[in-house]
N, C-alpha and C positions, 0 to 999 in steps of 0.2 A: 647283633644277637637276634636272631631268629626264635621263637621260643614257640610259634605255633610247628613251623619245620620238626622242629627236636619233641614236641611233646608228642606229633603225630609220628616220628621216627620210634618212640620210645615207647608207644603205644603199641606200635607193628614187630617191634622188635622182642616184646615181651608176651604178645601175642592174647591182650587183653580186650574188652572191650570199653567203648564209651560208657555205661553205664556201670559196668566195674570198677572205673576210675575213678567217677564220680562217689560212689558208694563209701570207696575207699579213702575217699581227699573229701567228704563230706560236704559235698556242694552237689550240683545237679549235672544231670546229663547236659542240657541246653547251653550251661557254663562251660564246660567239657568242650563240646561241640563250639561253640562261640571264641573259644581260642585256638583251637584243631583249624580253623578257619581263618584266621587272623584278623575277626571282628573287633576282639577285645584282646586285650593284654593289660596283665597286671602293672598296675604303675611300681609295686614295690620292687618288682624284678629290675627294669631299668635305674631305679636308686639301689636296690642288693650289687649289680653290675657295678654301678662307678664307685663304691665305696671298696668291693673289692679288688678292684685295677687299682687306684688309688690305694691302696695298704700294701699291695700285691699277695692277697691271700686268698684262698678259695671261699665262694660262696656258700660249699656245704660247710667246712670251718665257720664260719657266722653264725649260723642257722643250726649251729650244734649235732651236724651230723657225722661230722669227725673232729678227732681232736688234734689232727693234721693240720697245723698252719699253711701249709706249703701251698702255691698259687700251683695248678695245671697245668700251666707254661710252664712249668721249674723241672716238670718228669720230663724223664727223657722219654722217646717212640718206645725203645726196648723196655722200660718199666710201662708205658701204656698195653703195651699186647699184651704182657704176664699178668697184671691186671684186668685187662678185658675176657680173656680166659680161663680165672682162679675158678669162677664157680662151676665152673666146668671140669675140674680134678677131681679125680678120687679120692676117698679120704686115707686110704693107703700112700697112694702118691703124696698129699700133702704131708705124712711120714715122713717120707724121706726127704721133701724138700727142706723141713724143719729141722733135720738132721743134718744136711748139707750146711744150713744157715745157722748152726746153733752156735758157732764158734764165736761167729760177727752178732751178734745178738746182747745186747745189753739186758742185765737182768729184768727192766721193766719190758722190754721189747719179747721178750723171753716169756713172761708173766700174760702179756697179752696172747699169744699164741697158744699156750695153755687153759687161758679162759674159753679163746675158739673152739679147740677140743671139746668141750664137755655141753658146746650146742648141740 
């Protein structure tokens, strides 16, 4: 696990700055900058890692940022790219994909997707 690599990928790729980040994640530029560099790294990160390899569930499931159990290894590549591109559909297009999907769609699955509309 690299985590200065990926935060400085995720920084360029969102197209933020270091002080935005900081602002945002309420700690400092200096901090920001201090793992951008791989000076510092959170110790909690390397224990969030081994508890979820050991469970085999994802890190954001932990940390209550989905209520996805599923470990990241477990997607397949084809669900990773329709994922990596959703915020990037129109909300027309997402129409019709939820109409393609609504067949296979459990009522709570269903419910969720309904709640997305009305962001």
């Amino acid at each position: 696990m690299n985590f200065s690599k990926r935060l400085s990928e995720a920084i360029e790729y969102r197209g933020v700055s270091q002080k935005w980040l900081a602002d945002k994640s309420n700690t400092t530029e200096a901090t920001i900058s201090r793992y951008m560099n791989g000076k510092a790294s959170p110790a909690i990160l390397e224990i969030l890692h081994d508890i979820a390899v050991a469970l085999n569930v994802s890190a954001d499931y932990l940390i209550g940022i989905t209520n996805l159990p599923q470990s990241k290894e477990s997607i397949s590549e084809e669900e990773k790219v329709i994922i990596s591109v959703w915020s990037k559909v129109s909300a027309e297009d997402k129409q019709v994909f939820y109409a393609l999907l609504n067949r296979y769609l459990s009522p709570d699955e269903r419910a969720i997707l309904l709640r997305g509309d009305k962001r």
